[in-house]
N, C-alpha and C positions, 0 to 999 in steps of 0.2 A: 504494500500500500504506500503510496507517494503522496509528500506532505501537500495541502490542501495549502491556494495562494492565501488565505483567510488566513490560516495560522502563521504565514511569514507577513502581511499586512499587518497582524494584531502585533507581533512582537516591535517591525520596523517602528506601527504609533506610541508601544511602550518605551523603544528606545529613542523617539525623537529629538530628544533631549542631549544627545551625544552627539557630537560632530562627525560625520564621516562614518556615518553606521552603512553599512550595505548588505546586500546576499547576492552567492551566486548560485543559480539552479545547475546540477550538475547527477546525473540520470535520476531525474525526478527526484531528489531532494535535493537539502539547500546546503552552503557555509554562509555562516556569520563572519561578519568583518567589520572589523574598528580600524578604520584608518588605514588599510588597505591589509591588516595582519589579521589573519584564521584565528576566531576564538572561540568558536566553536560550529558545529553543523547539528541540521533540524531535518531529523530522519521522522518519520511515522508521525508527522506531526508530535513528536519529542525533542526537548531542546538539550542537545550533550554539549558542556562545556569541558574546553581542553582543561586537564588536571592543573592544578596551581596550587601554593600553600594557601595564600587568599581564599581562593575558592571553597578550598575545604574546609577552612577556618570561619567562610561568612555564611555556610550552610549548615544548619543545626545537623541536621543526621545526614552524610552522602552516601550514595548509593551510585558505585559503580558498574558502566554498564560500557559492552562496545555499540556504538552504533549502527552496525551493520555487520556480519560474520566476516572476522579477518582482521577488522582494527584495533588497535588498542584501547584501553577502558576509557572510558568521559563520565565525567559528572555529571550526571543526569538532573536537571533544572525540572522538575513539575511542573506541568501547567497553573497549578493555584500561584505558587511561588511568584509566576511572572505578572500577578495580579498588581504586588504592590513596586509600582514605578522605579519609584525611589533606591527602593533599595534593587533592583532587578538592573538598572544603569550602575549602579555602585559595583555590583558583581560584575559585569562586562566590562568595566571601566578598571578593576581591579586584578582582572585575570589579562586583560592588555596588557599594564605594565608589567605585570610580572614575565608574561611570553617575550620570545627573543625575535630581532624583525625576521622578517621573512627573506632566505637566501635570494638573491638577487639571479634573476634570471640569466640562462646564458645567449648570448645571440649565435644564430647559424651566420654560416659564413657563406 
């Protein structure tokens, strides 16, 4: 089942508050992105944020999961969670700084 545009809408209006929020759909789910850095992807209309000590530390109980057969575990954000705004930007916003940029692409020659 692939994420419905409704649950990447609701998140991008939670996160509107963040400069430079985006997604990219990529075979029918999404990644999340701050500022052009992966912080997490929204499989099954499930939001997995990349592991962080922030993370862990700003989520009462985590519950690790991979997002799809194959990848490594993520933090699985609950749909109520992303209810309250505030703190749901604080979390993305927290688990950015902590991730490292993204390797810079290489050009063909």
């Amino acid at each position: 089942m692939a994420t419905s545009q409704a649950t990447i809408d609701f998140l991008l209006d939670q996160l509107a508050g963040l400069a430079n929020v985006s997604t990219k759909k990529m075979f029918g789910e999404y990644c999340l992105y701050l500022a052009g850095k992966p912080v997490a992807l929204v499989c099954d209309d499930q939001l997995y944020l990349k592991p962080t000590n922030a993370g862990h530390s700003m989520v009462r109980q985590t519950i690790e999961r991979a997002p799809y057969p194959g990848a490594k575990p993520h933090i699985l954000i609950t749909a109520d969670l992303w209810e309250d705004r505030d703190w749901f930007s604080q979390l993305i916003q927290a688990t950015d700084n902590e991730l490292p940029l993204p390797k810079p692409k290489k050009k063909n020659a």
